[in-house]
C-alpha positions in Angstrom: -16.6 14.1 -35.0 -15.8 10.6 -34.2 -16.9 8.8 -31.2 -14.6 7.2 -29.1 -15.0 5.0 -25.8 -11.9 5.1 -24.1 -12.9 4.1 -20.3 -13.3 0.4 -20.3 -12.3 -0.1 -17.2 -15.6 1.4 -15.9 -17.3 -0.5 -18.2 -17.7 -1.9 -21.1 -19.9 -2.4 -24.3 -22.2 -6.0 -24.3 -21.1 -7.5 -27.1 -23.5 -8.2 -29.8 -22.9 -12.0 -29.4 -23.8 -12.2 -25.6 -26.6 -9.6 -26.0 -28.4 -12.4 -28.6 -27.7 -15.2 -26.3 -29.5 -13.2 -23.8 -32.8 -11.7 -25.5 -35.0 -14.9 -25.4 -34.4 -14.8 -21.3 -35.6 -11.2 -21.1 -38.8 -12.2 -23.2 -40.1 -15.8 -24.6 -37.9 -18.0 -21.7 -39.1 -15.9 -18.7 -40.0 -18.4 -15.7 -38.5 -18.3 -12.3 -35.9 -20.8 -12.3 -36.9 -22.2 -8.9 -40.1 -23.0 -9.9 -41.2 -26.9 -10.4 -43.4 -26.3 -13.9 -42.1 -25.9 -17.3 -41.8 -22.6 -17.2 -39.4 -22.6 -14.6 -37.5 -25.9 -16.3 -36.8 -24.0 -19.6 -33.9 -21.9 -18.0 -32.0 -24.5 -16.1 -29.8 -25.9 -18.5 -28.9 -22.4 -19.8 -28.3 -21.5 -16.7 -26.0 -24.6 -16.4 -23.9 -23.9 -18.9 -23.1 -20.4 -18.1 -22.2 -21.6 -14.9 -20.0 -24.1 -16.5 -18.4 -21.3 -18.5 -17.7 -19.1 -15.5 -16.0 -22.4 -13.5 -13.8 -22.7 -16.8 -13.2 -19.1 -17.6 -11.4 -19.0 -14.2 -10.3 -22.6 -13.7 -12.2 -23.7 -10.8 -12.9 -27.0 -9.7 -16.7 -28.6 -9.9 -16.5 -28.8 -5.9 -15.6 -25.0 -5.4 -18.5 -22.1 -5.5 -19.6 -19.4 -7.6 -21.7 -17.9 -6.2 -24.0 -15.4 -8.7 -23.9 -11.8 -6.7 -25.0 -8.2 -8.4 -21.9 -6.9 -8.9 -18.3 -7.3 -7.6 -18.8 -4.8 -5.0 -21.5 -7.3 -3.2 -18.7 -10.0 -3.7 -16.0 -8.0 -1.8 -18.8 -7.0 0.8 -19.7 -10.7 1.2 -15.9 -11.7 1.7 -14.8 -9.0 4.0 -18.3 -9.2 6.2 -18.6 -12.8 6.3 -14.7 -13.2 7.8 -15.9 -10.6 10.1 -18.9 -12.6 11.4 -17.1 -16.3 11.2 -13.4 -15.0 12.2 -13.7 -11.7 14.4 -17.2 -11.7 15.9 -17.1 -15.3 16.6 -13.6 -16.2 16.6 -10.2 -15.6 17.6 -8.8 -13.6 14.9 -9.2 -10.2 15.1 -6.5 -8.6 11.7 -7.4 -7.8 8.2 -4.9 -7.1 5.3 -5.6 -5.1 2.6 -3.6 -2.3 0.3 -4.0 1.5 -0.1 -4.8 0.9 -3.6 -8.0 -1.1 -3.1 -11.0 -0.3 -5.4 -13.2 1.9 -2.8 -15.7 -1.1 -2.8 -12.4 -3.1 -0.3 -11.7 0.0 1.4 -15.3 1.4 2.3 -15.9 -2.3 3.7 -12.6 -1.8 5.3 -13.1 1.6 7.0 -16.6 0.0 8.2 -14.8 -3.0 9.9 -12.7 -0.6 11.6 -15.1 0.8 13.0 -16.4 -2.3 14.4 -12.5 -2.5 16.3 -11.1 -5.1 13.3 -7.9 -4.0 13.1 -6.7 -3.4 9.2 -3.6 -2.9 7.9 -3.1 -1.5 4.8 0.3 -2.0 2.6 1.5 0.5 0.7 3.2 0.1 -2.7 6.7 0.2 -4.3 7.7 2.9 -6.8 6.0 0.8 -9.6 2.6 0.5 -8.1 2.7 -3.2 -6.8 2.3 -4.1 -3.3 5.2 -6.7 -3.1 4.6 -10.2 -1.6 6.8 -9.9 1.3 5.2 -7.0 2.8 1.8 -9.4 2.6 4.4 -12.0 4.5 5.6 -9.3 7.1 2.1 -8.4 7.7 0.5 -11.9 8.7 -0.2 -11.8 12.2 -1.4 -15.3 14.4 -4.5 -13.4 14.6 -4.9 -12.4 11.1 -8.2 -13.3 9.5 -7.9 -12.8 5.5 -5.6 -10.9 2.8 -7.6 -8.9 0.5 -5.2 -7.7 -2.5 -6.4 -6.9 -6.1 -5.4 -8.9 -8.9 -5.2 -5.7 -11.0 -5.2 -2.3 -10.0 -8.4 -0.7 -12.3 -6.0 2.6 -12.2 -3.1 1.9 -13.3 -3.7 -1.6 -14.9 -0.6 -2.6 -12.6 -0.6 -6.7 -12.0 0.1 -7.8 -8.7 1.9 -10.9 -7.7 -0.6 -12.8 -6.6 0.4 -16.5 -7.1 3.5 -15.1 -4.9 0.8 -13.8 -2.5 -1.3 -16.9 -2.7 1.5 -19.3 -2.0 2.1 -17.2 0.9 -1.4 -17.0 2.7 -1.6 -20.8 2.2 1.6 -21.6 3.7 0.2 -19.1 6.6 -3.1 -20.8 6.7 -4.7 -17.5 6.0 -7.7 -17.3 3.8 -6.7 -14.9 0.7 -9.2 -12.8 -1.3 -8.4 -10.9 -4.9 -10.6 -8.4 -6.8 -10.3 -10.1 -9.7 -12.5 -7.3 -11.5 -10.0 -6.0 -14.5 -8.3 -9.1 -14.9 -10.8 -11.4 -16.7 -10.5 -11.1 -20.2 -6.6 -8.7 -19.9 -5.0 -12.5 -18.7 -5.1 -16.1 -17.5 -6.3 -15.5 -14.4 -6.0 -19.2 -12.8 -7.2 -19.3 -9.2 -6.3 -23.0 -8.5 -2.5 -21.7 -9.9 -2.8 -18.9 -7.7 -3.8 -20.4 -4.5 -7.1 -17.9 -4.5 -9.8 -18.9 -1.6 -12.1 -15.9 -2.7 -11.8 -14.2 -6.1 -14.6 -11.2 -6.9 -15.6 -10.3 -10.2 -18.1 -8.1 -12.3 -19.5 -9.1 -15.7 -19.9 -5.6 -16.9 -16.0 -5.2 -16.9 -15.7 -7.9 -19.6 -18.4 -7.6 -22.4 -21.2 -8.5 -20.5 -24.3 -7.0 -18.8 -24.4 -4.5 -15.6 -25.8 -5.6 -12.5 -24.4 -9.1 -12.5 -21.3 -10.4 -11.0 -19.9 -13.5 -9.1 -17.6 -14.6 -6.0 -15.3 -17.6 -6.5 -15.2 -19.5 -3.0 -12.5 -22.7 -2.5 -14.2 -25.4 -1.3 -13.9 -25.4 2.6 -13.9 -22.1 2.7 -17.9 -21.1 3.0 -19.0 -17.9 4.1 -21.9 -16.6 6.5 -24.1 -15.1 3.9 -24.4 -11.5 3.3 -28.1 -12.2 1.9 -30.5 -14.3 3.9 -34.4 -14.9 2.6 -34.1 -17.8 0.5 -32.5 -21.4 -0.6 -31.2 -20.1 -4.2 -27.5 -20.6 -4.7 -27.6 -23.4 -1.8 -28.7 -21.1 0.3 -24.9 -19.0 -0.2 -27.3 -15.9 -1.8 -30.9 -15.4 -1.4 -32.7 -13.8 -4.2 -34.0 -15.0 -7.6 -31.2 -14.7 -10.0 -31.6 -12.4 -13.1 -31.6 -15.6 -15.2 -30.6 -13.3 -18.3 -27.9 -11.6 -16.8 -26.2 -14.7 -15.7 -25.9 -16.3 -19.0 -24.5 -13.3 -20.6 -22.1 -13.1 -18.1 -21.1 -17.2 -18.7 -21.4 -16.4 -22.2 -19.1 -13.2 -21.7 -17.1 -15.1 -19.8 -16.5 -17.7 -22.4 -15.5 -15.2 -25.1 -13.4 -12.9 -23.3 -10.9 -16.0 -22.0 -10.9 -18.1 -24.9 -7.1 -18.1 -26.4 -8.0 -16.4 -28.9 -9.7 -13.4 -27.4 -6.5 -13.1 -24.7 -4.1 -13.4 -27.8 -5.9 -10.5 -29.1 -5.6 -8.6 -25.9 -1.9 -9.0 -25.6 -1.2 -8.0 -28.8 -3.8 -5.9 -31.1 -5.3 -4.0 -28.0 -2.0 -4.2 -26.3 -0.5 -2.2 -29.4 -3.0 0.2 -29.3 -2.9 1.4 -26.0 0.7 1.3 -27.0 0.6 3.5 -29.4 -1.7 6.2 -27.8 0.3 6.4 -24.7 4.0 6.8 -27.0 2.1 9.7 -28.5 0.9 11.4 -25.5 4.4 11.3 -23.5 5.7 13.0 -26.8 4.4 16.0 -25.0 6.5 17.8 -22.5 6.0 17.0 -18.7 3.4 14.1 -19.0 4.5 10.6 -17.1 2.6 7.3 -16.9 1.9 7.1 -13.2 3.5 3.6 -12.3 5.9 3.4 -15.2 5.2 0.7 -18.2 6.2 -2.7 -17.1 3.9 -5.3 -15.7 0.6 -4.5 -16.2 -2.8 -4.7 -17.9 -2.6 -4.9 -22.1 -5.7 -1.8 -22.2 -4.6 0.4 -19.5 -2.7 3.7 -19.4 -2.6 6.5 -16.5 -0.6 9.1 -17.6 -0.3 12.6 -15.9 0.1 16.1 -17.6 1.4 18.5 -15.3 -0.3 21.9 -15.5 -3.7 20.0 -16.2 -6.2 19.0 -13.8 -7.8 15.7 -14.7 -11.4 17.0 -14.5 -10.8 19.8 -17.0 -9.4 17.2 -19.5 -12.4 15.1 -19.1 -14.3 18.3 -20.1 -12.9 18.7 -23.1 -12.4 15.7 -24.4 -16.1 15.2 -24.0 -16.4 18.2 -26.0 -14.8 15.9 -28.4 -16.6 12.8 -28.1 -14.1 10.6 -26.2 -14.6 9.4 -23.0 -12.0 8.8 -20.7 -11.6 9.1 -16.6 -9.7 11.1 -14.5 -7.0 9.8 -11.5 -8.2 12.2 -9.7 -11.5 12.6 -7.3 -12.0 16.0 -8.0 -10.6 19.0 -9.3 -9.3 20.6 -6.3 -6.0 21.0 -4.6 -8.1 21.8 -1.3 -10.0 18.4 -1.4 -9.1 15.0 -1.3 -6.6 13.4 -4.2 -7.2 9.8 -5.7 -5.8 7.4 -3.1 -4.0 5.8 -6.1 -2.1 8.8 -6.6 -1.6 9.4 -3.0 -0.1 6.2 -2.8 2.7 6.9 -5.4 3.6 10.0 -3.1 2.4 12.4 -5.5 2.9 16.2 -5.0 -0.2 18.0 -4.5 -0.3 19.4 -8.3 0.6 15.8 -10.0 -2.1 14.0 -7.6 -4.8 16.1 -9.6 -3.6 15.3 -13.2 -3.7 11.7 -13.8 -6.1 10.9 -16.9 -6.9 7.0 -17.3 -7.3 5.3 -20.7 -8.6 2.4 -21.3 -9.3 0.3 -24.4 -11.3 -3.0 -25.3 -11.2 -5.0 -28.4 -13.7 -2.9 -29.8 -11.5 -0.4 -30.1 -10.2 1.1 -34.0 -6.9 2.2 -34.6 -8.9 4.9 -36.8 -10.4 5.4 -33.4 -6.6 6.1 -31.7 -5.2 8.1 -34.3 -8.9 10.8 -33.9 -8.2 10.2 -30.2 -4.1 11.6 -30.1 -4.5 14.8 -32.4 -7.5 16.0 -29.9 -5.9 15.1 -26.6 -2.8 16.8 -28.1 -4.9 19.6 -28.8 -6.6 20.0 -25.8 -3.2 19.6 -23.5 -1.9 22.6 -25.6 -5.6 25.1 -24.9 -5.2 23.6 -21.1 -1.8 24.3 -20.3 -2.1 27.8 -22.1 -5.3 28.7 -19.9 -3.6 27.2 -16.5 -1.7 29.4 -13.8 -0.1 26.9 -12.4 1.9 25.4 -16.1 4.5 27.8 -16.9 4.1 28.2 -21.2 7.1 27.5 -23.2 7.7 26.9 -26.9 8.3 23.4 -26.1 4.7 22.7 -25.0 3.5 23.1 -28.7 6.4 20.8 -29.9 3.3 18.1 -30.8 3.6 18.9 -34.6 0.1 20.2 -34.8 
């Protein structure tokens, strides 16, 4: 059997080149950074350049922040919680806009400002996937506090308008905040283009290490810190910073928005993803969820009707591929995937959204293994489902 990684937008492989720029921070170059001896000197201009690499890798300007967080999850948390303390708690504005597509990370943070009587509101999306820039307009309130809306949706891969959105928030003087998470390294993602006051993002997501992410903050546009205990970061983020972890993610950084590497996205990784999801709608009754324009080179989420999401995880794993499901579990009695919600799913379709997603690392070797067995196991699904009514048709797959 072949093995085949097929869920990169939960994470992805380190490459080899940032995992060597790493090791001699995880073993020979080991003192803390904010220490005065030489110990603590011999990571600083590492650490300089990876910053420098992060700045560029996003275009921000040597005034701006980024700020070096654990993950893009303590980003969004540090957005959404500061504008709480600053704008609601202590000011005048009392309104939050975000989308029903959010990674959980926005909503959870959401549903937890609710319940400190912020008011949120949260957009839904056209028949593509997209929330469209003038329901952000129609929104805005005099008393809204920030827009949170995702630069791309990790589900779908759907882009969202967000120099549109940007423009619009500035005009309204209304701070704006994207999850940038699964665009670095699929696109340009320009934040001074873009009019972006707050962008989120998580190092893991783009060929560099777990556990290290960063928050993109305008200059002007500081934040009441979500961590307090110590002056690192100028005093933004308390907490030694995992020296090692922040140059791979420069170094990741670097690689993954060179020219080169977002040519290659567009176009090798683009036409793989391509060609799996051609392949898979060649079976009856199976839809990409969103529809095929305007999105993310890697990403496909395609639903099979008659199986459940969970169950082809199952077997595919049987298979060694790895792929994830659009749906939260495998139950019509318990709660569907937002994102499939949001699309106004029936109840059967809201369970059977699959989600592939590829990375450079990918083979086409890799894609042609991958479409025989996901063929195969839609046909041993559908024939073991009560709910998929079995036709001829469903083994037209030429297998």
């Amino acid at each position: 059997m072949m093995e085949v990684y097929l869920d990169n937008n939960a994470t992805t492989k380190v490459d080899p080149i940032v995992y060597e720029e790493m090791k001699p921070f995880l073993t020979d170059v080991y003192g803390n950074p904010n220490s005065l001896h030489k110990f603590g000197a011999g990571t600083h201009k590492k650490m300089a350049e990876a910053l420098d690499y992060l700045y560029e890798g996003i275009n921000a300007n040597d005034a701006d922040d980024i700020i070096i967080t654990a993950n893009a999850t303590e980003s969004i948390n540090t957005v959404l919680k500061g504008i709480w303390i600053d704008k609601i708690l202590y000011g005048d504005k009392k309104h939050i806009i975000t989308s029903e597509v959010e990674h959980p990370a926005t909503t959870a943070a959401c549903r937890f400002l609710e319940s400190q009587g912020v008011a949120v509101t949260y957009l839904g999306v056209n028949e593509e996937g997209i929330v469209e820039a003038q329901s952000v307009k129609d929104a805005i309130k005099d008393e809204t506090a920030l827009v949170s809306i995702m630069w791309a949706n990790n589900e779908t891969g759907k882009i969202f308008p967000i120099a549109e959105i940007g423009a619009i928030c500035k005009e309204a003087g209304v701070p704006f905040h994207t999850d940038g998470t699964q665009a670095i390294g699929k696109f340009k993602a320009d934040v001074q283009a873009c009019n972006v006051d707050y962008m989120s993002f998580s190092a893991h997501k783009f060929h560099g290490p777990k556990g290290v992410g960063g928050l993109y903050v305008r200059k002007g546009y500081q934040l009441t810190p979500l961590l307090h205990g110590g002056e690192q970061m100028g005093g933004l983020r308390a907490g030694t910073v995992d020296v090692a972890s922040m140059i791979g993610m420069g170094f990741a950084m670097k690689l993954a928005t060179s020219p080169m590497a977002l040519a290659y996205e567009e176009n090798h990784v683009k036409k793989l993803r391509d060609k799996l999801e051609a392949a898979i709608l060649e079976m009856p009754e199976t839809i990409v969820i969103g529809g095929t324009s305007n999105r993310t080179p890697n990403t496909t989420l395609i639903s099979i009707r008659g199986v459940e999401g969970e169950s082809m995880l199952w077997d595919l794993n049987q298979n060694t591929i790895g792929a994830s499901t659009g749906s939260a579990c495998a139950s019509e009695d318990l709660e569907a995937n937002p994102v499939m919600n949001a699309f106004g799913s029936d109840s059967e379709l809201a369970h059977t959204g699959v989600r592939f997603s590829l990375s450079r690392f990918n083979t086409e070797e890799e894609i042609d293994y991958a479409i025989v067995e996901i063929k195969k196991a839609i046909i041993r699904l559908r024939n073991l489902s009560s709910s998929y009514a079995y036709t001829p048709a469903s083994h037209a797959s030429g297998l």
